[in-house]
C-alpha positions as CSV (number, residue, x, y, z in Angstrom):
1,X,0.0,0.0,0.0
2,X,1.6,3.6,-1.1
3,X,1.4,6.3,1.6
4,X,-0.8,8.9,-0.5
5,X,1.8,12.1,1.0
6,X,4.6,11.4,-1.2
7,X,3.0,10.1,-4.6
8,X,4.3,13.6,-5.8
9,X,7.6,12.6,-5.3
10,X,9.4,11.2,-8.6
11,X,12.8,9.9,-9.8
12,X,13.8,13.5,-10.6
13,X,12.3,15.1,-8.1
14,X,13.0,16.1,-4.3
15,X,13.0,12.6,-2.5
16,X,11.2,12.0,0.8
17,X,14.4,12.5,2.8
18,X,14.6,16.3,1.8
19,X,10.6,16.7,2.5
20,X,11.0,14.9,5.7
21,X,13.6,17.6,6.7
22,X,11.4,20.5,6.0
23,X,8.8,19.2,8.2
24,X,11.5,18.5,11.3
25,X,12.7,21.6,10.5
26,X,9.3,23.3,10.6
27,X,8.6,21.3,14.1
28,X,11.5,22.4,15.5
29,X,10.9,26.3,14.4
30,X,7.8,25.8,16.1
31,X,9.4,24.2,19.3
32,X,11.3,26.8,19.7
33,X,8.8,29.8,19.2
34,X,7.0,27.9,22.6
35,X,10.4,28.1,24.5
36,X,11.1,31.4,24.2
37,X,7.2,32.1,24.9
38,X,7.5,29.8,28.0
39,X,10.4,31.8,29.0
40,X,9.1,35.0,28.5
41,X,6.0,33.5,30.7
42,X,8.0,32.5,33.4
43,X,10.2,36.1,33.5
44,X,6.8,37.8,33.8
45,X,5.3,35.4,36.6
46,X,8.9,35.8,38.3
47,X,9.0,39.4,38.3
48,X,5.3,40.0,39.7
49,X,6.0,37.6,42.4
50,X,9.1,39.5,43.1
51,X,7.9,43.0,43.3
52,X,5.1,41.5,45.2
53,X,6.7,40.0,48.2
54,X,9.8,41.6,48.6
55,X,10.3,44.7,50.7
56,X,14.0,45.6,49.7
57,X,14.1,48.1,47.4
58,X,17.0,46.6,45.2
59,X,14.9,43.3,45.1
60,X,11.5,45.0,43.9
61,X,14.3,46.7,40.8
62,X,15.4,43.2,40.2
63,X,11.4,42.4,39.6
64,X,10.5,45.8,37.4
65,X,13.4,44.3,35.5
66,X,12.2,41.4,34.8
67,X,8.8,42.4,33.0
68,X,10.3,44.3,30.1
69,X,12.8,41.1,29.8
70,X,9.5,39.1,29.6
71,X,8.1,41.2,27.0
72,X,11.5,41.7,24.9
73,X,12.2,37.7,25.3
74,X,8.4,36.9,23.6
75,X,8.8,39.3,21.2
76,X,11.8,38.3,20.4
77,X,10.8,34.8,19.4
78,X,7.7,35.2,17.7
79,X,10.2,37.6,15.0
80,X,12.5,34.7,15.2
81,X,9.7,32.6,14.4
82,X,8.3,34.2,11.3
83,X,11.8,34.9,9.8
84,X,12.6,31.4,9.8
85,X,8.6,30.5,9.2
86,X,9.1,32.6,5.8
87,X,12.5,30.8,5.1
88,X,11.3,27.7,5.2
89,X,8.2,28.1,3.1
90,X,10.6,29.8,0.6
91,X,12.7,26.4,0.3
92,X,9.6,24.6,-0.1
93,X,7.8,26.5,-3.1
94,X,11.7,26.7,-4.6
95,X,11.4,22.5,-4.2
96,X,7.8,22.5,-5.6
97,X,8.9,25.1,-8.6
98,X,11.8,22.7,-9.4
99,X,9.3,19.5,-9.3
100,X,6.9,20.7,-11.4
101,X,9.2,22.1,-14.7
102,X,11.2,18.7,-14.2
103,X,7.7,17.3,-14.9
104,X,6.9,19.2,-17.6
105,X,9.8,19.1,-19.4
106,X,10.5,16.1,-21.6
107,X,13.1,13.3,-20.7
């Protein structure tokens, strides 16, 4: 029985290693947009419960740091994540460019 998902895949063509690839790589772009989100999650619990419960004045600093670092450390990934997002979907319509003119043209 033929797995439907790589019928497209020809002699010429991309073979299913290289597709395979793109989709880890996709996974893992993804993967890594939720760590930096978790991160940024975690710097913004951390720095409410700091300014919170501390009574030091050097402590509560350490805390209204921490909320911009949240904020920076989110953005940050989801702009990592799009520039690689659009990277990747660039390789793949190159791939699927190059698999349709080596279909059309004679052999």
């Amino acid at each position: 029985m033929k797995n439907f998902h790589y019928v497209k895949f020809g002699d010429d063509d991309l073979i299913v290693r290289d597709e395979l690839a793109l989709d880890r790589t996709l996974l893992a772009n993804e993967r890594t947009l939720l760590a930096y989100l978790r991160s940024g999650v975690a710097l913004l619990i951390a720095g409410v419960s700091i300014i919170h419960f501390s009574e030091e004045v050097w402590f509560w600093a350490v805390g209204i740091v921490c909320l911009p670092a949240s904020i920076i450390t989110g953005m940050l990934g989801i702009l990592r994540y799009r520039r690689m997002s659009k990277l990747i979907s660039h390789i793949r319509s190159q791939a699927n460019m190059n698999a349709k003119k080596s279909q059309q043209s004679p052999a």
